[in-house]
KOLDO-887826 format. One record per residue (C-alpha): residue number from 1; residue in one letter; x negated, y negated, z negated. Coordinates in steps of 0.001 Angstrom, whole numbers. Example, Ala and Ser with C-alpha at 12.3 -4.5 7.8 and 13.67 -1.06 7.14 Angstrom:
2
{atom 1,"A",{-12300,4500,-7800}}
{atom 2,"S",{-13670,1060,-7140}}
# end
This chain:
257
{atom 1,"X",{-6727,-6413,-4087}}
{atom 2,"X",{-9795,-4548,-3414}}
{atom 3,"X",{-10387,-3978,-6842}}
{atom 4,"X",{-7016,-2651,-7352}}
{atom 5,"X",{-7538,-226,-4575}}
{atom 6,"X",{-10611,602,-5770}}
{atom 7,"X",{-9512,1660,-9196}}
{atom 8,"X",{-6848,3354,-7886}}
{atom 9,"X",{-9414,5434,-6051}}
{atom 10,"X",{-11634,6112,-8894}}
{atom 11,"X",{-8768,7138,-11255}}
{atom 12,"X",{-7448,9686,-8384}}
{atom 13,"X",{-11617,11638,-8398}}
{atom 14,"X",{-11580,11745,-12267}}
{atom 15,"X",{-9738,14794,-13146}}
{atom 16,"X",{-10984,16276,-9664}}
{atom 17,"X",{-14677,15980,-10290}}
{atom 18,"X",{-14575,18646,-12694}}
{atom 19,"X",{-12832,21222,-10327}}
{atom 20,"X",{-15314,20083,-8229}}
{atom 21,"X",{-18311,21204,-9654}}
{atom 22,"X",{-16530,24586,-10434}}
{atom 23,"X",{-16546,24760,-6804}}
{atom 24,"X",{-19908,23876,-5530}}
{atom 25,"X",{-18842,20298,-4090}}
{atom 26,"X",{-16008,18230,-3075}}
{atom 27,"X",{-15152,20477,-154}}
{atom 28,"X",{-13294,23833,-853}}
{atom 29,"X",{-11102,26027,-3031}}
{atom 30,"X",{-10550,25995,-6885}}
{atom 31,"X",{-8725,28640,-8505}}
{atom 32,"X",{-6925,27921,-12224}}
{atom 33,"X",{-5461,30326,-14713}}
{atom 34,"X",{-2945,29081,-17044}}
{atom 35,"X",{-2461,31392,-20332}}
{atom 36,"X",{1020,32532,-21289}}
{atom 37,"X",{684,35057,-23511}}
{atom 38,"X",{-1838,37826,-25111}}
{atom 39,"X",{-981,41355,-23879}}
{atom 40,"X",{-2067,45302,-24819}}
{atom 41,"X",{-3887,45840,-21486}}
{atom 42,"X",{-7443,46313,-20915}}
{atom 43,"X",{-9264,45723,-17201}}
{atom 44,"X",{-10900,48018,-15341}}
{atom 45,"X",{-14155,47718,-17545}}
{atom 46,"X",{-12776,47412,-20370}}
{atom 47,"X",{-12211,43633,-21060}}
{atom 48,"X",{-9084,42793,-23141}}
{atom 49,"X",{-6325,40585,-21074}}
{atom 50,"X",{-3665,38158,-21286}}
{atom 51,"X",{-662,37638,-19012}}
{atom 52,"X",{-1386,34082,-16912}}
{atom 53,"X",{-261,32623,-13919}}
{atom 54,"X",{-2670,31443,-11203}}
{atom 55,"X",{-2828,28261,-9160}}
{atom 56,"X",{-5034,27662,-6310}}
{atom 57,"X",{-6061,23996,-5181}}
{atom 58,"X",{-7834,22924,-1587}}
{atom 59,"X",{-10081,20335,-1719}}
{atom 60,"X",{-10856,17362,864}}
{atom 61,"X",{-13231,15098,-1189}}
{atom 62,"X",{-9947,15342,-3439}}
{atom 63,"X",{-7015,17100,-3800}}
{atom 64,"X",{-4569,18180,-469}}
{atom 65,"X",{-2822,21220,-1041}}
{atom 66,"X",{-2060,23059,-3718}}
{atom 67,"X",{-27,26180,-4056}}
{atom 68,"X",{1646,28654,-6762}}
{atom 69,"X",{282,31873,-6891}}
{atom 70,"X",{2424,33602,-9097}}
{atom 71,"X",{1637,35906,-12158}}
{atom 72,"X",{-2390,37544,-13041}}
{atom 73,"X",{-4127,39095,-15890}}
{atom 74,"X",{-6489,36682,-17282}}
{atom 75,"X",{-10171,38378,-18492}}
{atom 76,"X",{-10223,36778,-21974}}
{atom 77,"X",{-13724,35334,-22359}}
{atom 78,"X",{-13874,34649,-19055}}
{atom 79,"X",{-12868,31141,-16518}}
{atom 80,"X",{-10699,31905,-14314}}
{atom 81,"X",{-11854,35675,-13856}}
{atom 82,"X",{-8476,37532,-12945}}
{atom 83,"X",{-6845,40650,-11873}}
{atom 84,"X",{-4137,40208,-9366}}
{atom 85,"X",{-821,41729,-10259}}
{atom 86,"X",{1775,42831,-7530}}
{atom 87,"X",{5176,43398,-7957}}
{atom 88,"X",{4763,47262,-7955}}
{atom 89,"X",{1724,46880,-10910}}
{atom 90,"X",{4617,44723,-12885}}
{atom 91,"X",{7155,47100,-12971}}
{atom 92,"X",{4349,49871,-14195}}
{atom 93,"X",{3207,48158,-16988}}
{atom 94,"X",{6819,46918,-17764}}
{atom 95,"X",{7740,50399,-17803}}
{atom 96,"X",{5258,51331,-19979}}
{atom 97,"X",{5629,48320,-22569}}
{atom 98,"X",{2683,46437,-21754}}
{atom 99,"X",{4647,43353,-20254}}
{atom 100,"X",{7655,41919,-21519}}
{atom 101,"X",{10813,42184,-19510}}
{atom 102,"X",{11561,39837,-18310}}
{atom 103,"X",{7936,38296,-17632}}
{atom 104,"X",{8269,34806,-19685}}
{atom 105,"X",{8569,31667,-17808}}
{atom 106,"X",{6568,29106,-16805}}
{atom 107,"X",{6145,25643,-15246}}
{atom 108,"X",{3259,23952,-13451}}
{atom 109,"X",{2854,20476,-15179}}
{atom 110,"X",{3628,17693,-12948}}
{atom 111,"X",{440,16183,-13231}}
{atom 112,"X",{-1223,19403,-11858}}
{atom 113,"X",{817,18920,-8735}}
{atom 114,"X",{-267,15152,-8690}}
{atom 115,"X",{-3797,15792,-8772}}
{atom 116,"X",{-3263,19093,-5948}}
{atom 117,"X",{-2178,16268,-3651}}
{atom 118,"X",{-4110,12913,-4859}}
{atom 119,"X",{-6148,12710,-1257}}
{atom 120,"X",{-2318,12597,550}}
{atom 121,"X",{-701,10434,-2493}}
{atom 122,"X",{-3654,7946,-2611}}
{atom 123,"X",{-3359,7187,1129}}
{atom 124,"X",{387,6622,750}}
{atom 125,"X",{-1020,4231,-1641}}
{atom 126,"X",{-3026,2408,662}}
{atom 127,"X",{-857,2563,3747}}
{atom 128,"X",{1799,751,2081}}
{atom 129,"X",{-391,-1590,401}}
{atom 130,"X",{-2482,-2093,4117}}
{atom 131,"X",{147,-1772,6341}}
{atom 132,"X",{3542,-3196,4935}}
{atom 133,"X",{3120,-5929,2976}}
{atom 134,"X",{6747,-6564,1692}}
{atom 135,"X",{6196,-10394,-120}}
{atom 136,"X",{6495,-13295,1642}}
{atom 137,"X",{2811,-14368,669}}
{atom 138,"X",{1116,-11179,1512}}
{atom 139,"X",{2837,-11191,5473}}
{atom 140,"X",{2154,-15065,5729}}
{atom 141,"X",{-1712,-13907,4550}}
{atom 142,"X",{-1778,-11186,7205}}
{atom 143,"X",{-307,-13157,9767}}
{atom 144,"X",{-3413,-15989,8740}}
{atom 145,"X",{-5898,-13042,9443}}
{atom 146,"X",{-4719,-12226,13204}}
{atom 147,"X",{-4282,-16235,13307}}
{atom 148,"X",{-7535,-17445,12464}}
{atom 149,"X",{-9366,-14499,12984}}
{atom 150,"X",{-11043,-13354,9571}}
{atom 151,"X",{-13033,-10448,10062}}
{atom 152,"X",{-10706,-9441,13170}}
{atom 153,"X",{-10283,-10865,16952}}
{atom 154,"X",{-7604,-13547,16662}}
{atom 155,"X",{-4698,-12068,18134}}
{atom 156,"X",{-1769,-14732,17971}}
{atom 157,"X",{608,-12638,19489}}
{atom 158,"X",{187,-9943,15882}}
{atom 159,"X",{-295,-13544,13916}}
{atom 160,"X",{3097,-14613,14869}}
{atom 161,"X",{4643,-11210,14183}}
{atom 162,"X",{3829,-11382,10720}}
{atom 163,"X",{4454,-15145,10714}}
{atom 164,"X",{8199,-14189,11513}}
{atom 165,"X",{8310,-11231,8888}}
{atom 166,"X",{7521,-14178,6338}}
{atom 167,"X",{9717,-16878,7945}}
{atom 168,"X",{12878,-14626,7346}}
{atom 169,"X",{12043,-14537,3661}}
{atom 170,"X",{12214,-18443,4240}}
{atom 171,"X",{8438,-19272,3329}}
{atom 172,"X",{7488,-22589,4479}}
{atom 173,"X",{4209,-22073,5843}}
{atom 174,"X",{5087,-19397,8114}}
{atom 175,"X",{7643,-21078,9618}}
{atom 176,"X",{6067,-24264,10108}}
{atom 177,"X",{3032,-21785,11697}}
{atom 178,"X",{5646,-20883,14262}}
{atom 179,"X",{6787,-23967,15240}}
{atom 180,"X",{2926,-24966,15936}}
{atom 181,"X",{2605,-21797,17923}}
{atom 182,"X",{5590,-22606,19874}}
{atom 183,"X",{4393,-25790,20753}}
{atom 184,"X",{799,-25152,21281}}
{atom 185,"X",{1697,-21449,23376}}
{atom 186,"X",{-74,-19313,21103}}
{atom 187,"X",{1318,-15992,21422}}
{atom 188,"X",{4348,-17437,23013}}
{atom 189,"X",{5389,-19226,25854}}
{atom 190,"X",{5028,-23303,25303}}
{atom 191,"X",{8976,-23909,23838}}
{atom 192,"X",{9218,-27843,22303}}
{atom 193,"X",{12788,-27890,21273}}
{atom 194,"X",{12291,-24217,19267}}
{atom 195,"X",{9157,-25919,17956}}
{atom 196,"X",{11087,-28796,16805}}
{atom 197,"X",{13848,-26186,15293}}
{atom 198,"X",{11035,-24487,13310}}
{atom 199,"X",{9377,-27934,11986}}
{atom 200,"X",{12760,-29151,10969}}
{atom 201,"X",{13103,-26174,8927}}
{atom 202,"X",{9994,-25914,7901}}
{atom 203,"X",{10695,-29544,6051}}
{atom 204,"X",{13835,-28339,4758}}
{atom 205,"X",{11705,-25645,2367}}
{atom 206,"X",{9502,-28684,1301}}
{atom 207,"X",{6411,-28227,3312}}
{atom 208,"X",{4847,-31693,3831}}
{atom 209,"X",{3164,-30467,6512}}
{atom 210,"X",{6033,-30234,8704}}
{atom 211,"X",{6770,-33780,7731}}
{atom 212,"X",{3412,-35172,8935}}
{atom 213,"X",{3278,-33288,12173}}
{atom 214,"X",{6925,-34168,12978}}
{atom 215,"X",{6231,-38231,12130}}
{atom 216,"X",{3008,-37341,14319}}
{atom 217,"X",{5329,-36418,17269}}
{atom 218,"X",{7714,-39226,17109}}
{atom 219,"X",{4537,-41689,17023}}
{atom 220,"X",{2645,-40290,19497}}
{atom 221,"X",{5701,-39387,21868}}
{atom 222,"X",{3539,-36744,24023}}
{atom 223,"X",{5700,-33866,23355}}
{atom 224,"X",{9349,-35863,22711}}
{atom 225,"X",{10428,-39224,23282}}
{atom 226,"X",{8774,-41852,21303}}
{atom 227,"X",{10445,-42904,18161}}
{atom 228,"X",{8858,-45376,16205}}
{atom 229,"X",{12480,-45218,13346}}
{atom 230,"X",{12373,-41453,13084}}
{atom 231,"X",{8804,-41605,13044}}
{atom 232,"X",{8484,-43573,9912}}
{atom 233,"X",{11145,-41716,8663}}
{atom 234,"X",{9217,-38255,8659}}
{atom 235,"X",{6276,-40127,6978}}
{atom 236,"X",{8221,-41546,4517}}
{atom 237,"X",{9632,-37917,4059}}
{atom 238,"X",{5804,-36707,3344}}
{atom 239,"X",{4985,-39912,1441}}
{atom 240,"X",{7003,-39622,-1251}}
{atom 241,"X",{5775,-35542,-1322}}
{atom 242,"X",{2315,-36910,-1930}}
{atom 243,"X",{753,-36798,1360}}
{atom 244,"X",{-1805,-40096,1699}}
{atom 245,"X",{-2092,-40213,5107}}
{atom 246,"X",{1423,-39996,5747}}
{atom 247,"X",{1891,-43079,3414}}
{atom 248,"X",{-633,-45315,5217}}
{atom 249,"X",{1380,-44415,8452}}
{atom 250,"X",{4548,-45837,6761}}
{atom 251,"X",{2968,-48853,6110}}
{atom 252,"X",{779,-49492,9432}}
{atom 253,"X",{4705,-48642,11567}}
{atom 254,"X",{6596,-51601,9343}}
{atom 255,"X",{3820,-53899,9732}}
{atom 256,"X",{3710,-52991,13526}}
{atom 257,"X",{7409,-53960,13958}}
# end
């Protein structure tokens, strides 16, 4: 993932870097002048022109704003050196010829827009990617984080948030998680039966987990009443999933009885 967002970052600077060193840095203004057509008009020291229109960018390390600034005159042999044109100077040298009318069209290009607001689009980007996780896996991971505490104080009551953003997509795990938080009071208040609701279910999406812990409960009879027959029957349930342990518990409660 954080190669993916890194990428993302790096192709967001590569068309920027080049206004940027027209500009002195990655903090600032870059003007651009877009041709449209060669005209009979000279500039005030005699340099031949062309009608353009201008567009001026802001710059925060990368793009965030960028606006339209309507028609110049372009100095041929010249970047981006311009003469601004008014709507008063249009008329004139429509009047006289020089300019078409009407002045021909034109359309910014998409991708200038996208690249005059790549610092705003890329942390869209990462917001949604950071801050709502939509799959199933990616909540259950975040809920994990708060859980366990990886690189963050654990914080069970934000672990079991995420938990139940997961459990309504019906992920195993995550609901299982819950019904250990409910029993254990993490994040909750200490709630057996909902525990027991959550385990259940839990085994219903195939998590041997869930199994194990509820043949655990029914052997040990700490939480619920003892239950040596419903015991073995939640090992048996994890047994044939797989789960060792769970099979050598089948065994040692027939043996017992």
């Amino acid at each position: 993932m954080k190669k993916l967002l890194l990428l993302i970052a790096l192709l967001s600077l590569v068309p920027n870097l080049a206004s940027a060193r027209r500009i002195g840095g990655l903090f600032g203004k870059s003007e651009r002048i877009h041709k449209i057509t060669d005209v009979d008009i000279k500039g005030a020291n005699g340099e031949d022109l062309y009608l353009a229109h201008k567009t001026t960018s802001l710059y925060i390390f990368m793009g965030a704003y960028m606006t339209d600034d309507g028609y110049v005159l372009g100095v041929k042999g010249s970047i981006n050196t311009y003469y601004d044109l008014d709507e008063e100077q249009i008329k004139k040298f429509q009047a006289s010829g020089a300019l078409p009318t009407p002045l021909p069209p034109y359309k910014i290009e998409f991708t200038e827009w996208l690249w005059g607001y790549a610092l705003w689009i890329l942390l869209a980007v990462l917001a949604i990617i950071w801050f709502f996780p939509k799959n199933k896996e990616a909540l259950f991971a975040r809920g994990c984080k708060y859980y366990f505490g990886k690189n963050t104080p654990v914080n069970y009551p934000k672990a079991m948030r995420y938990f139940e953003k997961s459990a309504k997509k019906e992920y195993g795990p995550a609901v299982f998680n819950l019904g250990v938080m409910h029993l254990s009071a993490q994040g909750t208040e200490k709630n057996v039966d909902k525990a027991m609701e959550f385990l259940k279910k839990a085994s219903k999406l195939g998590y041997v987990d869930a199994n194990v812990t509820l043949g655990n409960l029914y052997y040990n009879g700490s939480e619920v009443t003892k239950d040596l027959g419903s015991a073995e029957a939640w090992y048996k349930k994890a047994c044939d999933q797989g789960h060792a342990d769970a099979c050598k518990m089948v065994t040692h409660i027939q043996q017992a009885s």
